[in-house]
C-alpha positions as CSV (number, residue, x, y, z in Angstrom):
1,X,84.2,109.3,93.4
2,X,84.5,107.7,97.0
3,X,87.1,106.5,99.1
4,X,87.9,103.0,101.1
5,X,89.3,104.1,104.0
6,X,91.3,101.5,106.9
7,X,89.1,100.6,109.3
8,X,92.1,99.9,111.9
9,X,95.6,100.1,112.2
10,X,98.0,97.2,110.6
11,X,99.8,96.6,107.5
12,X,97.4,96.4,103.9
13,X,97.7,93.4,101.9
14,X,95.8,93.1,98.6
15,X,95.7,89.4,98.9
16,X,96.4,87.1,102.3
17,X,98.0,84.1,100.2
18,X,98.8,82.8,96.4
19,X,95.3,81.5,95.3
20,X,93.6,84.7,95.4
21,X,93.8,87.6,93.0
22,X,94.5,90.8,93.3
23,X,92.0,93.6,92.8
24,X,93.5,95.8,89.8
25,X,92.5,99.6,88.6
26,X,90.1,99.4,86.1
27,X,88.5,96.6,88.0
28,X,84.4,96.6,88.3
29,X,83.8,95.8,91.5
30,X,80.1,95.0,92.9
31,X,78.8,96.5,96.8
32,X,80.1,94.1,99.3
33,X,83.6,92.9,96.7
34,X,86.8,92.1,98.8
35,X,89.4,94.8,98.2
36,X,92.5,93.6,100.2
37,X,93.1,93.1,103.9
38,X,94.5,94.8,107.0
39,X,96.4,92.5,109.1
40,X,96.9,93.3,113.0
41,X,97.7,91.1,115.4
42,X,97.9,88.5,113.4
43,X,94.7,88.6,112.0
44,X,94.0,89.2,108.5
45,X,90.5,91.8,108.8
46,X,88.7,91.4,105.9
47,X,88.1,94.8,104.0
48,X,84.8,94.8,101.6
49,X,83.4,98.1,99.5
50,X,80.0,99.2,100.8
51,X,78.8,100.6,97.0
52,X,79.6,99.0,93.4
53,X,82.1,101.4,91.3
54,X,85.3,101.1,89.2
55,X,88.7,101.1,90.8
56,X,90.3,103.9,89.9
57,X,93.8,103.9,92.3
58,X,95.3,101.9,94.6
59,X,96.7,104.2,97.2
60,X,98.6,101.9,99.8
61,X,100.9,99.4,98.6
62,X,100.8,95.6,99.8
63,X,102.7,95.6,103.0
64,X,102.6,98.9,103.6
65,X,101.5,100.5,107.4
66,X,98.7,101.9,107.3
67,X,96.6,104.4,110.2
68,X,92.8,103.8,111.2
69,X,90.9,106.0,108.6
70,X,93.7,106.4,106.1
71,X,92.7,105.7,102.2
72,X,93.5,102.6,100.9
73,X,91.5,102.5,97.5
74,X,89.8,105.5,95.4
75,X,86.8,104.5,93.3
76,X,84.2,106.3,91.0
């Protein structure tokens, strides 16, 4: 089990806009999949996993605040 942490302060967004789909648990994702985004200062920061695993929970809700080094997503 490992952790996606925030690499920066802003809110967490799973998705920046309508054409792209959410990431789910239970998702496979390969090393280097797009997980969500942190936006701050009006930039959307792009936030990738570094290893290939199963989501298993989706801590932070879209919208939320999150810290620098808080968890976003838990996978195995």
């Amino acid at each position: 089990t490992f952790e996606i942490q925030s690499p920066l302060e802003g809110k967490f967004y799973l998705t920046k806009n309508t054409s792209e789909t959410a990431i789910k648990v239970g998702d496979v994702l390969s090393e280097g999949a797009l997980i969500g985004y942190v936006e701050a200062m009006k930039t959307f920061n792009a936030i990738r996993t570094d290893k290939a695993g199963k989501v298993v929970q989706i801590v932070k809700n879209t919208g939320e605040d999150v810290e620098e080094d808080e968890v976003l997503i838990i996978m195995q």
